[in-house]
N, C-alpha and C positions, 0 to 999 in steps of 0.2 A: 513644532514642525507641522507642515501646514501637509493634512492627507484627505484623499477622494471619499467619498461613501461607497461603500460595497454592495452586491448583492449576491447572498450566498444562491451558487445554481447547485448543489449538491455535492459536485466532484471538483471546484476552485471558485474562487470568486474573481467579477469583473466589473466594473466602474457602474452606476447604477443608471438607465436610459432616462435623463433630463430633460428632452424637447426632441422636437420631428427632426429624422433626417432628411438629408436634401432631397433621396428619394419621393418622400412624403410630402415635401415641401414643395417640388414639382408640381405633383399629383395634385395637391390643393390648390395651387395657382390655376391648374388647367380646368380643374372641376368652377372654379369663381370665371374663369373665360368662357364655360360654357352658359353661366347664369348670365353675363354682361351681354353677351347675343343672343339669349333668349331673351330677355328688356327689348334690344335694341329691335326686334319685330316690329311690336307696335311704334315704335317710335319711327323705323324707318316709314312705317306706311304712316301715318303723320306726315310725317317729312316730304312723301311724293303727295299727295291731297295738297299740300300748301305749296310746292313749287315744280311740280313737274306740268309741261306745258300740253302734255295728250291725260285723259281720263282712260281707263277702263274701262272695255264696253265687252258685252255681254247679250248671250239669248240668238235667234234665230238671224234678228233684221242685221245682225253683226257677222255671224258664223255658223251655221247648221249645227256646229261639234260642237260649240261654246255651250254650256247647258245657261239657262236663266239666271237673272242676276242673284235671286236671292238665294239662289244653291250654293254663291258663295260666300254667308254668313259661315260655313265652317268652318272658315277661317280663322274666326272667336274663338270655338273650341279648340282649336289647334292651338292658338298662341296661347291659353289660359292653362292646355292642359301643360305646354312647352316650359313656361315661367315656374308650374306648381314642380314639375321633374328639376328642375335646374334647380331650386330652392333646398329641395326634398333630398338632392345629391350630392348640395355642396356641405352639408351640416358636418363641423368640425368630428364626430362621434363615427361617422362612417368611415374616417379615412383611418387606414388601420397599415400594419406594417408591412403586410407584402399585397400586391395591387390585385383590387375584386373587379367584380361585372362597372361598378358604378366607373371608374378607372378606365377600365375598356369602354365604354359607351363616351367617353366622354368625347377623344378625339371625331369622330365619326359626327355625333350632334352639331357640336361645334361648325363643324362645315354646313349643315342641313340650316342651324340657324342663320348661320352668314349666307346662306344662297337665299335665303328668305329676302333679304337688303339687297341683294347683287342682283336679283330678279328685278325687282322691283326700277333698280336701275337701268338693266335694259327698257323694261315693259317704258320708260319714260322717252326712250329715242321711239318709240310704238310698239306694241302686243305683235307686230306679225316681224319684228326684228332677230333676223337668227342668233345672234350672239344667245339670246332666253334659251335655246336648244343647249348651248352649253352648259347654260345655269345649271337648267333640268337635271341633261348626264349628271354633272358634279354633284346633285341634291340628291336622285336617285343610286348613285353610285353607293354612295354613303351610308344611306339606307341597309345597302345589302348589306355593306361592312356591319352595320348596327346589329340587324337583325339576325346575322350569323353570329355572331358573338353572344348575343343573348339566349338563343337556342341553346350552345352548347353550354351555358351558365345556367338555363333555365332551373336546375335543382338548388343552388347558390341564392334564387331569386325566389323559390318556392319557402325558403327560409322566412323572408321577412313579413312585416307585418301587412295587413290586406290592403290597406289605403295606399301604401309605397307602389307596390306592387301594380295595383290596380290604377295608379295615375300612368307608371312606367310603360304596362301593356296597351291601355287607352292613346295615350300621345304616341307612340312609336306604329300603331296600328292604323288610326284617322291620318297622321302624317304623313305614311307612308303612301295608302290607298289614296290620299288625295290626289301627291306630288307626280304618282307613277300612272295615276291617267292627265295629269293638266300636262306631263310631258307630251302626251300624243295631240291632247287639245292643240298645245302648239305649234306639233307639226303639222296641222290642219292649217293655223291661222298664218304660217310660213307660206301654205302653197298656196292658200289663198289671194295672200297680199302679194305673191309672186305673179300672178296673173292666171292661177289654173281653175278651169271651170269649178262649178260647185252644181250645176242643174241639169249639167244634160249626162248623155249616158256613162262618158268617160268621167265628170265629175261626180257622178254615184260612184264607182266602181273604186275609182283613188281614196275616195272617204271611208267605201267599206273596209277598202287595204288598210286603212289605218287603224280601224276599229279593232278590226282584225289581229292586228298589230298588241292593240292596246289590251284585248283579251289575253291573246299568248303571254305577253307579261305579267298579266295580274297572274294568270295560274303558272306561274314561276315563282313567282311570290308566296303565293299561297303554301308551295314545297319550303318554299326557302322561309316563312315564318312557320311552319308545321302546320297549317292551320288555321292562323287567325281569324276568328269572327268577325272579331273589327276592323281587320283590312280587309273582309269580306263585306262588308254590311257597307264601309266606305267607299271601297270599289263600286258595287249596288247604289250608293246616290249617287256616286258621276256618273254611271251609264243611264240612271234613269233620268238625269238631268239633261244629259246629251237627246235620250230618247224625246221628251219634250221637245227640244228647238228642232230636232229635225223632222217630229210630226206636225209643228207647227211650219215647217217649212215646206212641207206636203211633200217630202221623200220617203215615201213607208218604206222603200227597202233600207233607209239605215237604222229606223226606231226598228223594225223586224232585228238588222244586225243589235242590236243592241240588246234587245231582250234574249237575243242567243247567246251574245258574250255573259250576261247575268247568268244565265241556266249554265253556261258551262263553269263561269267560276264556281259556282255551289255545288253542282255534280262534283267537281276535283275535291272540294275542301271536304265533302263527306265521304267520300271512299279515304281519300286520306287520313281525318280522322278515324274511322273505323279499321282502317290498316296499323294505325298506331296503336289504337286500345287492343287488338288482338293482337299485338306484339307486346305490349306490357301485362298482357293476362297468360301470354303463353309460358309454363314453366320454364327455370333455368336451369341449366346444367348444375350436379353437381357443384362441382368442380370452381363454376362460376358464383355460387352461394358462400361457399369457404369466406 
């Protein structure tokens, strides 16, 4: 008579676990869909180099907000550190029976990677094309989802080893800092191609709105990742890049706005962390020690 293998659990025995449930098997497809559009980055920007019929342009002679061409080299980093997270998340040993941080991060990336190719897709009807506003929202939306999720996993993540870790916080940090100022870039390069000045008093003032704009979300951020350094330091090379083209374009009052939005992100991110270490240093209750 043909019978199952058991495994004793101590008070009956039940058939013994053979291969992934579909739970599992979801979970894994989804984490190799986040690796396949993490690749498909570079490939997509490949793809617009060889057949899109406008270039991207850059720096002062372009856009005042647009920071110089070579500030966006970190977008190497971004796609290098994107591929090592996607490789580093899909590895069969992580996926484990009830669903971790890696799990949660994935749906969220997923989108971030693909607005990565759908961006690029507008930016090819032109850079000052609103549909790219969309892109943004849906890239920065995502983000938030990302980065709240991570927060509240952050002990789950303080677990693993330093190199995981440390690619995980780097890429979601540079990523996000990029994406959450090149949104405002673009609504620069929207009102611009719309027809709205850029040099007299009113196109100062519309530019510093933005800025403006574009500071108030970084120090949203800064709450909503606790902190980050590296969406701090990130944020810090777009606005100094920005500062550039617009002292190159001899408007000091936006390099002035721009050096104020740096000073204010870093003021938030250090009262914040020092709000947080006197909250992890202050005793706990009884009660909450149990």
């Amino acid at each position: 008579m043909r019978t199952e293998s058991l495994t004793d659990t101590g008070s009956h025995s039940i058939p013994a676990r053979t291969g992934r449930g579909a739970d599992e098997t979801r979970r894994q497809r989804m984490r190799w869909l986040v690796v396949v559009l993490a690749i498909g980055q570079p490939i997509s920007s490949l793809v617009f180099d060889w057949l899109s019929p406008t270039t991207l342009q850059s720096g002062a002679e372009f856009s005042p907000i647009v920071p110089p061409g070579a500030f966006f080299a970190i977008w190497g980093l971004i796609i290098v550190t994107s591929i090592l997270w996607a490789l580093l998340q899909a590895r069969p040993s992580t996926i484990t029976g009830r669903p971790g941080i890696r799990d949660r991060l994935a749906g969220p990336l997923a989108v971030v990677f693909a607005g990565f190719a759908l961006w690029l897709a507008t930016a090819s009807l032109g850079q000052d094309n609103p549909l790219g506003l969309v892109v943004f929202i849906m890239i920065n939306s995502a983000h938030v989802v990302a980065w709240s999720r991570l927060v509240r996993a952050r002990h789950e993540v303080a677990a693993w080893n330093a190199l995981e870790r440390g690619i995980l916080y780097l890429m979601m940090g540079v990523y996000a800092g990029w994406t959450s100022m090149a949104f405002f870039v673009q609504i620069a390069t929207v009102m611009q191609g719309s027809g709205a000045p850029i040099d007299t008093t009113w196109g100062v003032i519309w530019q510093m709105l933005v800025l403006a704009a574009a500071t108030g979300f970084a120090v949203s951020l800064i709450f909503g990742t606790r902190g980050s350094i590296v969406y701090a330091l990130t944020v810090t090379y777009a606005l100094v890049g920005v500062g550039i083209s617009t002292s190159q374009a001899g408007l000091t009052a936006l390099w002035i706005t721009c050096i104020a939005g740096v000073t204010i992100v870093w003021g938030t991110l250090i009262v914040l962390r020092l709000a947080d270490a006197r909250a992890d240093a202050r005793p706990q209750p009884a009660a909450l020690r149990r």
